[in-house]
C-alpha positions in Angstrom: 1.8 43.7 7.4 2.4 41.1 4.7 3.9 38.0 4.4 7.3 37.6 3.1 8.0 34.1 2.0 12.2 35.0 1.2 12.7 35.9 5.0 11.9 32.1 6.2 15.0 29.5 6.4 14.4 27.3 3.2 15.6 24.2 5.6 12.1 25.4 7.2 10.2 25.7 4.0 11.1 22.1 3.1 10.1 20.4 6.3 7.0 22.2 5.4 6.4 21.4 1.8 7.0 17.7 2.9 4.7 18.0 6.5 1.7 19.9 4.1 2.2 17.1 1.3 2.1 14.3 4.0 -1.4 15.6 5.8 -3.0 15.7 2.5 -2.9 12.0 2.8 -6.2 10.1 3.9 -6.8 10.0 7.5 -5.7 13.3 8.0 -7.3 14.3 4.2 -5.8 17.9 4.0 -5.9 18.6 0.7 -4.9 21.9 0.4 -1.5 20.3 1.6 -0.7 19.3 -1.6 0.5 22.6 -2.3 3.5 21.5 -0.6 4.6 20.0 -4.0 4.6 23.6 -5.9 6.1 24.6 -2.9 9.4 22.2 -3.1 9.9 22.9 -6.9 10.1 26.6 -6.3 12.5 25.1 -3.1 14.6 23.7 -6.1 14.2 25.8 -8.6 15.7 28.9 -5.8 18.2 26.3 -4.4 22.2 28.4 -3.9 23.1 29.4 -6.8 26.8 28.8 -5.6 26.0 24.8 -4.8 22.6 24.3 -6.3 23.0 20.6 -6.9 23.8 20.0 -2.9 21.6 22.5 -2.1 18.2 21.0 -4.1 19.7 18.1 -2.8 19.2 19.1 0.8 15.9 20.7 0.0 14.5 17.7 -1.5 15.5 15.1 1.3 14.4 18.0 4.4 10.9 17.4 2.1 11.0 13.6 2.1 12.2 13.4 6.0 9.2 15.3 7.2 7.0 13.8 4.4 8.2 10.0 5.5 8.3 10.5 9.2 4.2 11.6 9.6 3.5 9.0 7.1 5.3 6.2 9.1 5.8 7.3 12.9 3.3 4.4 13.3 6.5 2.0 13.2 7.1 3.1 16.3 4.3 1.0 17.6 5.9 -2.3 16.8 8.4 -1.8 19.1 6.7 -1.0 21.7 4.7 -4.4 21.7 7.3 -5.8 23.4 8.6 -2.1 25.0 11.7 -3.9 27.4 13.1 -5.4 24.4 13.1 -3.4 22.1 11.2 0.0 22.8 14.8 1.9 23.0 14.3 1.1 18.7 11.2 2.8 18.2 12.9 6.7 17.8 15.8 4.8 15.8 13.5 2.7 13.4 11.5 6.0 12.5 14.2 8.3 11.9 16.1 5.2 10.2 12.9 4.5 7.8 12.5 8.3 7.0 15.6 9.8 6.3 16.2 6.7 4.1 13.7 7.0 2.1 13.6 10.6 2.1 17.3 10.2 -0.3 14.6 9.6 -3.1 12.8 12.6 -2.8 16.7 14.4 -2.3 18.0 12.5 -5.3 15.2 13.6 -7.7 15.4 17.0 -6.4 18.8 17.0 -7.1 18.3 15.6 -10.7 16.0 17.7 -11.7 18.4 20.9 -11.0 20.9 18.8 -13.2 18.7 18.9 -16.2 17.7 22.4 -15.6 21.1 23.8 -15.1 21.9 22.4 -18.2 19.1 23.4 -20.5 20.3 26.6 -22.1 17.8 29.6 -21.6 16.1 27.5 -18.3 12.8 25.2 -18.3 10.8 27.9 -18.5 6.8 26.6 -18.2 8.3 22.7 -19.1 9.6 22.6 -15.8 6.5 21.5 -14.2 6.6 18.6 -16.3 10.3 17.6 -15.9 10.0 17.8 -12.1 6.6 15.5 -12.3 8.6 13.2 -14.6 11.8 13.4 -12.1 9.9 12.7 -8.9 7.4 10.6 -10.8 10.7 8.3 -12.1 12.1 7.9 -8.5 8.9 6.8 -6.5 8.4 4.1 -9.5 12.3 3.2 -7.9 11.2 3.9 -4.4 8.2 0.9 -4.6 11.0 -1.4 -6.7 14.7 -0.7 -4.6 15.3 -3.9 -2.5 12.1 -5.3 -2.8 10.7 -1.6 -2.4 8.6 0.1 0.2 5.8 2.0 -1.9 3.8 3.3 1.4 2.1 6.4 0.6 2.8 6.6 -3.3 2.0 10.5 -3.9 -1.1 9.2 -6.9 -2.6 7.6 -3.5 -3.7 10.7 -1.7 -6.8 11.2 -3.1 -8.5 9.1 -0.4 -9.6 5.9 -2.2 -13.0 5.2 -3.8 -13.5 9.3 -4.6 -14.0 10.7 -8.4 -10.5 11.2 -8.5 -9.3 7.8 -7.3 -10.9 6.4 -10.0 -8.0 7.4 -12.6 -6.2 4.8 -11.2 -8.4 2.1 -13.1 -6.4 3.6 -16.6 -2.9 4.5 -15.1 -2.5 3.1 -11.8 -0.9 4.8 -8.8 2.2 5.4 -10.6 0.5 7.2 -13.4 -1.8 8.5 -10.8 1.4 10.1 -9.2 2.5 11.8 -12.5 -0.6 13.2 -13.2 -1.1 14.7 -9.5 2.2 16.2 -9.6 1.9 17.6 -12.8 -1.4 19.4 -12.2 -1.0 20.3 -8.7 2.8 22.2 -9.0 1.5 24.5 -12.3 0.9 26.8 -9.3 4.4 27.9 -9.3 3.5 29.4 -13.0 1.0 32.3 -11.4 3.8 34.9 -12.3 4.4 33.8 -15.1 2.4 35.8 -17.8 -0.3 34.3 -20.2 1.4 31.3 -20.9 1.4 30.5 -17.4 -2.1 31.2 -16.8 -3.1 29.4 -19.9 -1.3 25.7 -18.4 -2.6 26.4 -15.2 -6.2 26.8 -16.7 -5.3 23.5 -18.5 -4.0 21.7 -15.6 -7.2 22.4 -14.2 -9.7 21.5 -17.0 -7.4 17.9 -16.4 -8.2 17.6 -13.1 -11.9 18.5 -13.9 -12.7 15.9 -16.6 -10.7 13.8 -14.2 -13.4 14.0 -11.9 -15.9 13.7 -14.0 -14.8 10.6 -15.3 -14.4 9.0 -11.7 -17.8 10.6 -11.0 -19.1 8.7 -13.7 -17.3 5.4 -13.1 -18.5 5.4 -9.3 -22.3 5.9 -10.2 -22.1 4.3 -13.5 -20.1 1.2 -13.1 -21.4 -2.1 -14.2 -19.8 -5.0 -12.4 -20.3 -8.7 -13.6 -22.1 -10.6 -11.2 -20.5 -12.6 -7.9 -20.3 -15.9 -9.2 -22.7 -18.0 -7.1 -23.5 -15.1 -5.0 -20.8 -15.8 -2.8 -20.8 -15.1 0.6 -18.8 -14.3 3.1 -18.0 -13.8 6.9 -14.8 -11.4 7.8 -13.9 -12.3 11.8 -12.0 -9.5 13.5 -11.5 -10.7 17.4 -9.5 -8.0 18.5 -6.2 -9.5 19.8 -3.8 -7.0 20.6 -0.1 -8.2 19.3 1.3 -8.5 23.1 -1.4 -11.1 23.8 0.0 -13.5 21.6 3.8 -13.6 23.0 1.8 -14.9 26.6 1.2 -18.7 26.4 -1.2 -18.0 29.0 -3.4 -16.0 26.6 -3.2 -18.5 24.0 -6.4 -20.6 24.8 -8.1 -17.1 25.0 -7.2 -16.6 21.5 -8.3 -19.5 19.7 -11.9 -19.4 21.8 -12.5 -16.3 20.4 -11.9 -16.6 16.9 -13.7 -20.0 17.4 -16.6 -18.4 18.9 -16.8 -15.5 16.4 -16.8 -17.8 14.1 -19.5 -20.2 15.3 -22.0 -17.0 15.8 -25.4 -17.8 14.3 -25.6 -16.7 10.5 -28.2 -13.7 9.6 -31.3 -15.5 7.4 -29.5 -19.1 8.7 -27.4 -19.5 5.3 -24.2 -20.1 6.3 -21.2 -18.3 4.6 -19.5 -20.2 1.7 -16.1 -18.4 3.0 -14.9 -17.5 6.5 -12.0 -15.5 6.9 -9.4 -14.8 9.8 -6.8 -12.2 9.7 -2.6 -12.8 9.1 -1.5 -13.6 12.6 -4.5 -15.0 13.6 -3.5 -17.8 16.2 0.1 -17.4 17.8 1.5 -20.5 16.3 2.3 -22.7 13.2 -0.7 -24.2 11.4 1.1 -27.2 11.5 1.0 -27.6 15.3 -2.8 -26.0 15.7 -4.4 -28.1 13.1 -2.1 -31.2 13.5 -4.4 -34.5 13.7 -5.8 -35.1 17.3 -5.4 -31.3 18.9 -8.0 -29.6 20.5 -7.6 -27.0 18.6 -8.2 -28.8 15.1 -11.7 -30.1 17.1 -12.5 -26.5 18.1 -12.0 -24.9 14.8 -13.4 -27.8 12.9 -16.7 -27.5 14.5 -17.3 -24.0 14.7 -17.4 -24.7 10.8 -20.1 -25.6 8.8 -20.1 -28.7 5.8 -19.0 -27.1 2.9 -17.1 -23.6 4.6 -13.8 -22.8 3.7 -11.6 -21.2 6.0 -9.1 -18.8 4.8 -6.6 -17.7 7.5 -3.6 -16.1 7.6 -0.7 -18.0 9.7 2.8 -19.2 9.5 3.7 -22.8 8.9 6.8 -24.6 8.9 8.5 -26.9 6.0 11.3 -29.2 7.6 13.8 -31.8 6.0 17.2 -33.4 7.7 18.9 -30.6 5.2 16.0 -27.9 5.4 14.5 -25.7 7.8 12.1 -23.0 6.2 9.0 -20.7 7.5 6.6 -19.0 5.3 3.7 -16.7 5.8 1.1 -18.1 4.4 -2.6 -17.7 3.5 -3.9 -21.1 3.9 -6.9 -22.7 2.6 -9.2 -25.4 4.5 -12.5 -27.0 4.0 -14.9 -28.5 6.0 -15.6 -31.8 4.5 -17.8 -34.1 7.1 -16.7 -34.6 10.4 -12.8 -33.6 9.2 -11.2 -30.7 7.8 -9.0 -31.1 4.3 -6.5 -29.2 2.9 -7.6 -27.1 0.1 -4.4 -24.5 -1.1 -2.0 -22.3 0.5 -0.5 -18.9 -0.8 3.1 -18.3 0.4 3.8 -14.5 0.6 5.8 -13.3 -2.0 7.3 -9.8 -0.9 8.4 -9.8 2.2 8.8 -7.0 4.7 12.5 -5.4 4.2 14.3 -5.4 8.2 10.6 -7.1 9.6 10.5 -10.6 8.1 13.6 -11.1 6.3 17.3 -9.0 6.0 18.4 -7.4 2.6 21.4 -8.0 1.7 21.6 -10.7 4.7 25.3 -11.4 4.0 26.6 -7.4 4.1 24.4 -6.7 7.0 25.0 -9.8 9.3 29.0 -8.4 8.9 27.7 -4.9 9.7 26.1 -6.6 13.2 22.6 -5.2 11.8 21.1 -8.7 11.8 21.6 -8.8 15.7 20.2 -5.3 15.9 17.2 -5.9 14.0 16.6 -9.8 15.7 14.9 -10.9 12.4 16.6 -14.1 12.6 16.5 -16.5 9.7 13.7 -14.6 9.5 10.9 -15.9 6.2 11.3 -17.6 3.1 9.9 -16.0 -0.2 6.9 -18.0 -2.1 7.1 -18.0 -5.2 6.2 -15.4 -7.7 2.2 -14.5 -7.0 -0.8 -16.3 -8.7 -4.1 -16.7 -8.2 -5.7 -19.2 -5.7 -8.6 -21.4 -6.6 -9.8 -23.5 -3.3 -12.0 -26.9 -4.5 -15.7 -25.5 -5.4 -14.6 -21.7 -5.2 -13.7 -19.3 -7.8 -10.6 -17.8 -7.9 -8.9 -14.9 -5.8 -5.8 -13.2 -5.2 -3.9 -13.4 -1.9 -2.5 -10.2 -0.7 -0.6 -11.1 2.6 -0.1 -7.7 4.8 2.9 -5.2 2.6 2.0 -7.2 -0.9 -1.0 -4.6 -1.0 0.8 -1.6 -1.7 2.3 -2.7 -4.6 0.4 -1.6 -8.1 0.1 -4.7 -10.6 0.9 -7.6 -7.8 -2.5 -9.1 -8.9 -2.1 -8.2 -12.6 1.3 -10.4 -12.4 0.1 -12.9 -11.2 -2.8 -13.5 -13.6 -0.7 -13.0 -16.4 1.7 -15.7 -15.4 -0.6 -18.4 -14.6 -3.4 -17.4 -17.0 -5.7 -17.7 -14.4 -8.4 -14.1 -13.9 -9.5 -13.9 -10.3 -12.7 -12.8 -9.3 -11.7 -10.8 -6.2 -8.8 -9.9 -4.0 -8.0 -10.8 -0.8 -5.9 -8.7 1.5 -5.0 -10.8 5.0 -3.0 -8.3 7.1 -2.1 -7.9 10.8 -2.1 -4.0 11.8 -2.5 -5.2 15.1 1.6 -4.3 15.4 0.6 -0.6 15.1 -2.1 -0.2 17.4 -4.4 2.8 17.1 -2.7 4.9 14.9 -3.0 6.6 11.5 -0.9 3.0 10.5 -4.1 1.1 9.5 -6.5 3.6 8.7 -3.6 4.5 5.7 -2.8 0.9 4.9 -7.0 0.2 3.9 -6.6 3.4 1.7 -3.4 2.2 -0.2 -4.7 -1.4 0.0 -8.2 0.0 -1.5 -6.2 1.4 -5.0 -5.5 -2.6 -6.1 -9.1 -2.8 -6.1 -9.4 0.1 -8.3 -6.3 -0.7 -10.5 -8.3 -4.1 -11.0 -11.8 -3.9 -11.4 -12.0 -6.4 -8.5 -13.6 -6.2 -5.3 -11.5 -6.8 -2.5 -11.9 -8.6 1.1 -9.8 -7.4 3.8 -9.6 -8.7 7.2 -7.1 -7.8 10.2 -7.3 -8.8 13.6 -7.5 -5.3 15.6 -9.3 -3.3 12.6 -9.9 -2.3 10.0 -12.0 -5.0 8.7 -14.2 -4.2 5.4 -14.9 -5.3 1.9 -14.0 -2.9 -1.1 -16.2 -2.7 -4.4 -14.1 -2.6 -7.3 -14.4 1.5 -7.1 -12.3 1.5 -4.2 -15.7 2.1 -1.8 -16.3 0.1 1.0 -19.8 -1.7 1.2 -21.8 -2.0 4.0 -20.4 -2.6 7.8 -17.0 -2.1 8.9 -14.9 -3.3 11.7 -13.3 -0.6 13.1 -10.0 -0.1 15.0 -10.5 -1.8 18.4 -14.2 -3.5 17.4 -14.6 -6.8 18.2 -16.7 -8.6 15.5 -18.4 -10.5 12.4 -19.2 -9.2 8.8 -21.5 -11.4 6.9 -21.9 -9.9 3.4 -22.3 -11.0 -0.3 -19.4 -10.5 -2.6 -19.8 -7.3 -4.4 -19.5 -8.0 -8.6 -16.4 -7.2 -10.4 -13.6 -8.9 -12.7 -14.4 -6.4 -15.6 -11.4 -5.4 -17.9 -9.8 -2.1 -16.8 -6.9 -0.3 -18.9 -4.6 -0.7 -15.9 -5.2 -4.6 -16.0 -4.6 -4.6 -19.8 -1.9 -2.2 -20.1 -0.2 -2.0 -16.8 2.6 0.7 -16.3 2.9 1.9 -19.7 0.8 4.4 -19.7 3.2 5.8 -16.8 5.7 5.1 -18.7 4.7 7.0 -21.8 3.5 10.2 -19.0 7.5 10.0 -18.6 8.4 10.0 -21.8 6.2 13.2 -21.9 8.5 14.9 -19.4 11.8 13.8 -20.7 10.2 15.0 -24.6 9.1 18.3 -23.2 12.6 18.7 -21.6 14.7 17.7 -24.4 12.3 19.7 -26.7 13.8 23.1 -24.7 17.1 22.4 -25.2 16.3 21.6 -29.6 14.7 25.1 -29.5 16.8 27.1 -27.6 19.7 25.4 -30.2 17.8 26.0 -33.1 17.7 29.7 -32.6 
């Protein structure tokens, strides 16, 4: 008894193209799931022949929904922190998130059965590369569209800090994304005679010399050294996110970081940096380290002369005519008996329906404002740069969301002319609880490290807690999801020139250009003869 692919509903086909593609993804790590991307270009290329546009349409967004809602069912948790309130959201905010999304996936589905409707004589073998180009094209829009949301870009499944991860360093996840898609869907060209075999072969001698190049770059690499041989201690207390809505719990809080903090150092050299997570004490910096607080005296002293703290916290700006809050990653050093301001990072992109309202006017008419009880919600920082504490070298901030977006750090040390040393990636996960949420955000948040040739410190308050080399690995101890916990560790090397930093996205843009010449180059030929 055989299998017989054309007797199974193509609405079932997608949702399994999109569920197989979605698995791939590190921490589930199927790879074989990424056949689900041949699988969906075959789903367009058969699409109705009687409504093929709507139909690839349909396909496509089926693909996305299912891809979207196992890569982000995780939302769910955030309403559930505070479940009387608002836990009747969670099934809402997930079907909401994915199906929305999902229109990307649908729209390029749909565009690439436009082009290939109208190329006389059909694609033919060039179609894998017009639908990697398509698909490609709308992710690039997906991370960009009202600020974006580039969660699970399809360049970042190869789980990060593996051989293939490693072509990020020249293309970045976009090109990354291209390149996947592009080998990956020649599948679909098994039937199709010599020429078909002959691009799979190709596609596959890519994906080898791929891999041997990130093998290389892994076991090869030659980082500059940490300047100073920096150290560092990453403090991961374990606060759930209900805890901090309880004033009762709030002394709790602040004595453990404080106590985490204060541990006794390994070889008695204290760390030059400490760091706490976004989120880490439930209230504005200005009240907890206002002059004559306890809890300026507590955190003071479980400092060292000469530490800086880095934590991740809200703090409010107020005039007669102005009231605004920013997240912020603020700087402080121990100077004495006193601690003294020494920078703060304002977060640049800002979570879309979490911490601020797109398109606040149309959507407050709409009631959505009072659905989604944002508020006022945050105000934007400025555009990102490097920060560069007294007697420290400099780093990049990434608060939370800014570490899924490719080039964040590259912009900002090409518009203040300032190259950081390392990365820093503040984030509270502690909203999603134990779910595949954070074990996902470390592997997208891993890729800037790649993309940079910068090692990267991450620190959230319920796990996962690491440092990343500037291959994407992580070095030495962890802090797992639910561990209470220090890691005292020296700074791996880094800040080494990749092609990513230099050139940004345009090597991805030239991979498009690729598909839309190979595309255009059917049409000329089939004219021609």
């Amino acid at each position: 008894m055989t299998f017989d692919l054309a007797r199974v509903p193509r609405w079932a086909l997608a949702l399994g193209a999109g569920l197989a593609a979605a698995l791939a993804h590190p921490p589930f790590g199927v790879l074989p799931g990424l056949l689900g991307y041949p699988l969906l270009l075959w789903l367009t290329d058969t699409a109705d022949e009687g409504r093929p546009l709507r139909s690839a349409f349909w396909r496509g967004w089926l693909a996305g929904a299912a891809y979207f809602g196992l890569g982000t069912w995780w939302i769910a948790e955030a309403f559930l922190v505070d479940i009387v309130h608002h836990g009747w959201m969670a099934p809402f905010a997930v079907t909401l998130m994915a199906g929305g999304i999902a229109l990307f996936w649908g729209a390029a589905c749909l565009v690439y059965r436009w082009i290939a409707d109208r190329t006389p004589g059909g694609l033919g073998l060039a179609r894998v590369l017009v639908f990697a180009g398509v698909l490609a094209g709308l992710e690039w829009l997906r991370g960009h569209v009202l600020t974006g949301f580039p969660w699970n870009l399809i360049g970042e499944t190869w789980r990060a800090g593996s051989a293939l991860s490693q072509t990020a360093a020249l293309v970045g996840a976009y090109g990354l994304t291209w390149i996947t898609l592009a080998t990956v869907c020649t599948v679909v060209l098994w039937r199709e005679g010599r020429g078909g075999k002959i691009t799979i072969g190709g596609a596959a001698a890519c994906l080898a010399a791929l891999f041997a190049f990130g093998a290389y770059r892994t076991w090869n690499t030659r980082f500059d050294s940490n300047p100073g041989e920096l150290t560092v201690r990453i403090v991961q207390a374990d606060i759930k996110q209900s805890a901090k809505y309880d004033p009762a719990e709030f002394k709790r809080i602040v004595d453990a970081y404080v106590g985490l903090t204060s541990r006794p150092y390994p070889g008695g050299r204290p760390a030059d940096i400490v760091i706490w997570p976004e989120g880490a004490i439930p209230d504005a910096i200005n009240s907890y380290l206002a002059p004559g607080t306890w809890t300026l005296a507590a955190i003071g002293g479980a400092l060292r002369p000469g530490q800086t703290l880095l934590v991740g916290a809200y703090r409010v700006e107020e005039t007669q005519a102005d009231y605004r809050v920013f997240n912020s990653l603020v700087a402080v050093r121990r100077t004495g008996d006193s601690l003294e301001p020494a920078g703060v990072y304002d977060k640049h992109r800002l979570v879309p329906f979490g911490e601020f309202l797109p398109l606040d006017n149309f959507m407050s008419a709409l009631g959505v404002k009072t659905l989604v009880h944002v508020g006022d919600g945050f105000t934007s920082g400025p555009r990102p740069q490097p920060l560069q504490p007294e007697g420290l070298p400099a780093f990049q901030p990434l608060i939370c969301y800014e570490a899924l977006y490719p080039g964040f750090t590259r912009a900002g040390a090409n518009a203040s002319g300032i190259r950081p040393y390392f990365i820093v990636n503040v984030s509270n996960d502690a909203w999603f609880g134990a779910t595949s949420g954070p074990l996902q955000h470390l592997n997208l948040a891993s890729y800037r490290a790649i993309e940079e040739g910068l090692p990267m410190i991450r620190a959230t308050p319920t796990g996962v807690s690491t440092v990343v080399d500037a291959t994407g690995r992580q070095t030495g101890r962890a802090l797992r999801l639910g561990e209470t916990g220090v890691i005292d560790t020296t700074l791996p090397g880094g800040r080494y020139e990749t092609p990513y930093r230099r050139f940004g996205n345009l090597p991805f843009l030239l991979l498009l250009l690729i598909s839309g010449l190979t595309g255009l180059h059917k049409r000329v030929v089939w004219r021609l003869k």
